[in-house]
C-alpha positions as CSV (number, residue, x, y, z in Angstrom):
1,X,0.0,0.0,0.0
2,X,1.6,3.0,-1.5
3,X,-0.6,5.5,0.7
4,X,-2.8,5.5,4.1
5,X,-5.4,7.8,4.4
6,X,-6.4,8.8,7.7
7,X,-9.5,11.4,8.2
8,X,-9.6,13.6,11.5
9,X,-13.7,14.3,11.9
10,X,-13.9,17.7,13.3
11,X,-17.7,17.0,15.0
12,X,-19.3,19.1,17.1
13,X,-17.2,20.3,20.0
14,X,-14.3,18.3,18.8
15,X,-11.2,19.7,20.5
16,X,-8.5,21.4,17.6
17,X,-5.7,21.5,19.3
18,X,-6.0,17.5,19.6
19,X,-6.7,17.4,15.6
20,X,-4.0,19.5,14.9
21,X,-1.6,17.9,16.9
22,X,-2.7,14.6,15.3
23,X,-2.0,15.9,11.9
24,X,1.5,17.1,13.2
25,X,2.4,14.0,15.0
26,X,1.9,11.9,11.1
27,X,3.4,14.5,9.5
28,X,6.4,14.2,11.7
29,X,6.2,10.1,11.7
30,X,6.3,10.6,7.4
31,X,9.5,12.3,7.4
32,X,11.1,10.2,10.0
33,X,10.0,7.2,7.9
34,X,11.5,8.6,4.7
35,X,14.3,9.1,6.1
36,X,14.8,5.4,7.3
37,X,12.8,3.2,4.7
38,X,12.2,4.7,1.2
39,X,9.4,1.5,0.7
40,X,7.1,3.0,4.1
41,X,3.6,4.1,2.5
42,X,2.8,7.8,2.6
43,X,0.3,9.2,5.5
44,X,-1.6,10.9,4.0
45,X,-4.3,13.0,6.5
46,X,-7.6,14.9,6.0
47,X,-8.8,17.3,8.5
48,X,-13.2,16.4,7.9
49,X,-15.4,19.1,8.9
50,X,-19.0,18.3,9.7
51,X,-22.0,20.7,9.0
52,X,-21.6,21.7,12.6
53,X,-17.9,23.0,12.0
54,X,-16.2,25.4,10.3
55,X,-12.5,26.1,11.3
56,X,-9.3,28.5,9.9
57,X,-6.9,25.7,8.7
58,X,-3.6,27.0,10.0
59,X,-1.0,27.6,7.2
60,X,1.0,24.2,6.2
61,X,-2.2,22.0,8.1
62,X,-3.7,19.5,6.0
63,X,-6.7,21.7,4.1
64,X,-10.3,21.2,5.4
65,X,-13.0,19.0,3.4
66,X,-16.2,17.7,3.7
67,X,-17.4,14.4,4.4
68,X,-18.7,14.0,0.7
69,X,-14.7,13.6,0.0
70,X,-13.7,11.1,2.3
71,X,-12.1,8.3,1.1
72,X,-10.0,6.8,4.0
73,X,-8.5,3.5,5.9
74,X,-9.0,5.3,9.3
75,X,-10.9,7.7,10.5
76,X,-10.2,9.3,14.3
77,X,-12.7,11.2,16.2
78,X,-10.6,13.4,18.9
79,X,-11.6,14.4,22.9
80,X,-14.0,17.0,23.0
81,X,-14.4,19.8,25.9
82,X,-17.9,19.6,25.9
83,X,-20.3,17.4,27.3
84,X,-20.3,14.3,25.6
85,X,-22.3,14.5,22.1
86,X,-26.1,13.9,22.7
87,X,-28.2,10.9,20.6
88,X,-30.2,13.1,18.3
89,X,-26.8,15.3,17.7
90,X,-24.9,12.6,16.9
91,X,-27.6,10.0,15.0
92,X,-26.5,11.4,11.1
93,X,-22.6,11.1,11.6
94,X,-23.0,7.9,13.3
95,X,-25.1,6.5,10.5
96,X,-22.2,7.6,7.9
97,X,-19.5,6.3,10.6
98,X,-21.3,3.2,10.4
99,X,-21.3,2.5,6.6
100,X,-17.9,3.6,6.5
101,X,-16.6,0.8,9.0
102,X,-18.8,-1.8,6.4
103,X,-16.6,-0.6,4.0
104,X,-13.7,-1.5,5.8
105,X,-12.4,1.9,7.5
106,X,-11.2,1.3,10.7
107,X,-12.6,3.7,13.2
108,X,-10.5,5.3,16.2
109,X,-11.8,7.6,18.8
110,X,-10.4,9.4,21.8
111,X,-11.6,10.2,25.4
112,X,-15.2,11.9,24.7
113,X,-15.1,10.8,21.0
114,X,-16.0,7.3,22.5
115,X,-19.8,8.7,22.9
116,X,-19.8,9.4,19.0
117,X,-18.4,6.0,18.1
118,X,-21.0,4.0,20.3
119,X,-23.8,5.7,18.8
120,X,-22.7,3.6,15.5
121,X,-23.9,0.3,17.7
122,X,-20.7,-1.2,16.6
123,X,-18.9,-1.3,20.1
124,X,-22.3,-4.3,21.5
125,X,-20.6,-6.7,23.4
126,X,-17.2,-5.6,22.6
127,X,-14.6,-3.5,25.0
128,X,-13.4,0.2,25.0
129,X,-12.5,3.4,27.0
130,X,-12.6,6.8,27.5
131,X,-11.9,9.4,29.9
132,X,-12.7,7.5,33.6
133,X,-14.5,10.8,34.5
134,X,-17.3,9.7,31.6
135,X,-17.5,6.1,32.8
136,X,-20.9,6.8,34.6
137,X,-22.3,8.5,31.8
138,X,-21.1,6.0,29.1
139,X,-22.5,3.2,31.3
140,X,-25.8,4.6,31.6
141,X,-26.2,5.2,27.8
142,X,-24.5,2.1,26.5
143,X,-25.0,-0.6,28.9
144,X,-23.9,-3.2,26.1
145,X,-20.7,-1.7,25.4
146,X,-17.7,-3.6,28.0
147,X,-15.9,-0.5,29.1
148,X,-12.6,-0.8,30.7
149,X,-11.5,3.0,31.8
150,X,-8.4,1.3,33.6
151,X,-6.7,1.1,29.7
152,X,-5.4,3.8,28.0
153,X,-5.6,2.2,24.3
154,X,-7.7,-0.9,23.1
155,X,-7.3,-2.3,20.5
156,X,-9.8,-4.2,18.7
157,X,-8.4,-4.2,15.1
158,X,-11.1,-2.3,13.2
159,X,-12.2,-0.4,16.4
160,X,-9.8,1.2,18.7
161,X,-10.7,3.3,22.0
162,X,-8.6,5.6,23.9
163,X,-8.9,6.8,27.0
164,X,-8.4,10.5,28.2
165,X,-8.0,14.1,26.6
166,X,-4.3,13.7,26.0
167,X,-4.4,10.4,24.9
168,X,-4.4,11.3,21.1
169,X,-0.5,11.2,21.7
170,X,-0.9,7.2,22.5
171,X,-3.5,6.8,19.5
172,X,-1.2,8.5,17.0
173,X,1.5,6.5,18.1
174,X,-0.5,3.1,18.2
175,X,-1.2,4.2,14.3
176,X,2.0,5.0,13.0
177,X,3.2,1.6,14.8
178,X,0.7,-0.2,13.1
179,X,1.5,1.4,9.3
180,X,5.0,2.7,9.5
181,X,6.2,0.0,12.1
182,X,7.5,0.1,15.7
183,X,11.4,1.8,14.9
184,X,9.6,5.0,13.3
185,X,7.1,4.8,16.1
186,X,9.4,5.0,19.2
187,X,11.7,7.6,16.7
188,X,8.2,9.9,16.7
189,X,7.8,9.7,20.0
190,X,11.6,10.4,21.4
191,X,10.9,13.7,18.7
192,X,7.5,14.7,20.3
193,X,9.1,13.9,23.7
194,X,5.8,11.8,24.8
195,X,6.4,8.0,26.2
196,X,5.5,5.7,23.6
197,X,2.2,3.6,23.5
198,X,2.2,1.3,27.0
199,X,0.6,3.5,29.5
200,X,-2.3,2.8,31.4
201,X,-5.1,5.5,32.4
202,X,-5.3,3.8,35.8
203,X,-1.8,5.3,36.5
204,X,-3.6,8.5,36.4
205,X,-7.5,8.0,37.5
206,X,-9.0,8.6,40.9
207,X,-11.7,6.5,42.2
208,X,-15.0,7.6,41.2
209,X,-17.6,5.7,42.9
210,X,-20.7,5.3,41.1
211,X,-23.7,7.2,42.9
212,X,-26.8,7.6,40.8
213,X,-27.9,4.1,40.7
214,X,-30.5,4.5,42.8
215,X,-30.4,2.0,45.4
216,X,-31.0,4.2,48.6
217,X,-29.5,1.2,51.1
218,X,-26.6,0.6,48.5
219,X,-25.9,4.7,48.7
220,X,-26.0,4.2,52.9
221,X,-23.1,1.7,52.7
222,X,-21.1,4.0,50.2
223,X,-21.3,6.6,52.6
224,X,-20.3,4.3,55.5
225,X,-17.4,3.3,53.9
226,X,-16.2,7.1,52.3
227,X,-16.5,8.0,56.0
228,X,-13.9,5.7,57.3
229,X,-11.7,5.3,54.2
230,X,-12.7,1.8,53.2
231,X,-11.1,1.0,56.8
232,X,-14.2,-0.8,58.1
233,X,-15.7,-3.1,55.7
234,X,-16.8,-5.9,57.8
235,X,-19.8,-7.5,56.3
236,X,-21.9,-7.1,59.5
237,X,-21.0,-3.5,59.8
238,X,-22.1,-3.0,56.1
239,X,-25.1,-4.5,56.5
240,X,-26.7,-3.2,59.5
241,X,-25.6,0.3,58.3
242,X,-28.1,-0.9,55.0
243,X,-30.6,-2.6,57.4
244,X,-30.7,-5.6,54.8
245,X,-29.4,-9.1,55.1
246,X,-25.6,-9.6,54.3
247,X,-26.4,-11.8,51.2
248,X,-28.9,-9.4,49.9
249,X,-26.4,-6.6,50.3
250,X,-23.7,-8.4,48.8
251,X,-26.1,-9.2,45.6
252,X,-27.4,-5.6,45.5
253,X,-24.1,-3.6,45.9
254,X,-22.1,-5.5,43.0
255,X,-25.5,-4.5,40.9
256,X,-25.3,-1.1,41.8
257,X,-21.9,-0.5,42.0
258,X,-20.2,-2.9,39.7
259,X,-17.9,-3.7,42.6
260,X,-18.0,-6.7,45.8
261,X,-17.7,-4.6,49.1
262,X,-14.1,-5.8,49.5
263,X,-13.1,-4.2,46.4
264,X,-14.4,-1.1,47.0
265,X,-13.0,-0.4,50.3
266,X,-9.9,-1.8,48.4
267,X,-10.3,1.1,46.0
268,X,-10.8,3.4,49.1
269,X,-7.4,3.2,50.6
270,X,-5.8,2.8,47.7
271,X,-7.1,6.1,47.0
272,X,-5.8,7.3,50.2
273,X,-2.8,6.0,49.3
274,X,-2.5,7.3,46.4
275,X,-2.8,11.2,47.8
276,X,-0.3,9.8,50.6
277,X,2.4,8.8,48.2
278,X,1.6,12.1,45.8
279,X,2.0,14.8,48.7
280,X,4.1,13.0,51.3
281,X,7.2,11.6,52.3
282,X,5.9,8.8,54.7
283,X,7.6,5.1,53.9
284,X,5.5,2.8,52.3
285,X,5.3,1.0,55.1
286,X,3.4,3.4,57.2
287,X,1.0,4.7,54.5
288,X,0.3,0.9,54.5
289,X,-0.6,0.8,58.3
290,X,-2.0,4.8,57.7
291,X,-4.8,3.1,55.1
292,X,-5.8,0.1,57.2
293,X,-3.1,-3.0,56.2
294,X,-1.1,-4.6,58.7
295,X,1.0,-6.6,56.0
296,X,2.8,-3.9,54.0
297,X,3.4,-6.9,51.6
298,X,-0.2,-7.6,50.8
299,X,-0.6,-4.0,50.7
300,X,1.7,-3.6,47.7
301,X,0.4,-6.4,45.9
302,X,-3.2,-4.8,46.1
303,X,-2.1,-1.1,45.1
304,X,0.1,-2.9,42.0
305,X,-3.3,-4.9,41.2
306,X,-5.7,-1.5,40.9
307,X,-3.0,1.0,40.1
308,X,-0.6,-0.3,37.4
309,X,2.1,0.4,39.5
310,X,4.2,-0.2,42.5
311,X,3.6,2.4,45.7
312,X,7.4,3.1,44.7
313,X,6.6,3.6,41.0
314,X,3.7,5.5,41.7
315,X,5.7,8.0,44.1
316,X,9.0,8.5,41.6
317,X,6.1,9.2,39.2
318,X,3.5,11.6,40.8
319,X,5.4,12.8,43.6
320,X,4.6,16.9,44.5
């Protein structure tokens, strides 16, 4: 394949600075190819406006069309910094994002862009992300749709997800890895001075416990546990605080919250943690006893499970 053409849909509230920077980052990953490989395929990338936009291409940016004059392998809807598109908004360019992937485009979206691509129906049953702070809100509206906020990229071939607004870096990356190959990637990235693609978004999320669900004796325990930092989670505590029977509460807090009570008081002092490591200089070893663990051990194996990291990486990392 002599050329790849990749579209960059400039929707309704899409953010610019994200398409640009998209355009830049191929444009960069094209020259460092040419200089290593004279047989890599061109990149070739269209900025797509919408009915809804209307934008000043900068000078030497990749000139504006419409959608009339798309003919491309991928298409990328950025973040936005609006609210997440709305149904009846999004319903027409869904429709033409949907005939597009039966034609064989493979469709990529970023943090809020994920709203845009589930309206197609083509994520049912299969996994993505997007920003964590839209998980609620994506759950609520596409309750089919396995979404997995702890990953920063997935990957599903034809359909790939990415997670928050800065992510388009990762994407871009994953892109020119797949199409230019992995030497020219990690070269673009050491240019751009961004890590290459193998991040996680859990590295960077807080816990957001989900709250509007509902289930008034499920909301009792959530508070009970917020209170004390996930400290107390005895099953007897949690369910008299509930006033229901422990198996009932078990069955009806996994409903509502997606989570077993363990895991979310898990989540709880992790989260402590977390803020612990970030502004402090305690040892690990006393945050550990600080959040509620006796066994600084089985402390670290719990943080690495949810976080991505060890409390050590996680300090050298986010430290203040």
């Amino acid at each position: 394949m002599d050329e790849i053409r990749i579209g960059i849909i400039l929707y309704l509230g899409a953010q610019l600075s994200a398409a640009m920077g998209l355009a830049d980052l191929f444009q960069i990953a094209e020259r460092t190819a040419e200089g290593s490989d004279q047989g890599a395929p061109r990149l070739r990338v269209q900025i797509l406006q919408t009915g809804e936009m209307a934008i000043l291409t900068p000078e030497g940016a990749p000139e504006a069309s419409g959608l009339d004059n798309a003919h491309c392998h991928v298409l990328i809807l950025p973040p936005s910094l609006e609210a997440p598109i709305k149904s009846d908004v999004a319903a027409p360019l869904a429709g033409w994002l949907r005939e597009r992937h039966g034609e064989g485009t493979v469709l990529a979206s970023i943090c809020g862009g994920a709203f845009l691509l589930a309206e197609t129906g083509l994520l049912r049953g299969r996994a993505a992300t997007t920003h964590w702070v839209y998980a609620g809100d994506f759950r609520e509206r596409f309750p089919e749709v396995v979404l997995d906020t702890d990953r920063l990229i997935i990957d599903g071939g034809d359909i790939i997800s990415a997670g928050g607004l800065m992510s388009w870096t990762d994407m871009g990356l994953k892109l020119v890895d797949r199409f230019l190959g992995p030497v020219v990637m990690a070269q673009t990235a050491r240019m751009l001075l961004v890590d290459p693609p193998g991040r996680e978004q859990r590295y960077y999320s807080g816990f957001a416990p989900h709250l509007s669900h509902g289930d008034a004796a499920v909301l009792k325990v959530q508070h009970f546990l917020q209170a004390n930092e996930g400290r107390d989670a005895r099953l007897v505590a949690l369910a008299e605080e509930a006033g229901l029977e422990s198996r009932t509460l078990l069955r009806r807090f996994q409903k509502a919250t997606g989570l077993t009570t363990t895991q979310y008081a898990q989540r709880l002092r992790v989260a402590k943690a977390q803020e612990l490591l970030q502004f402090g200089r305690l040892p690990v070893e006393h945050i550990a006893w600080e959040v509620g663990y006796s066994d600084a051990g089985a402390f670290r194996k719990i943080f690495h499970r949810i976080v991505g990291l060890t409390p050590g990486e996680y300090r050298r990392r986010f430290n203040m």
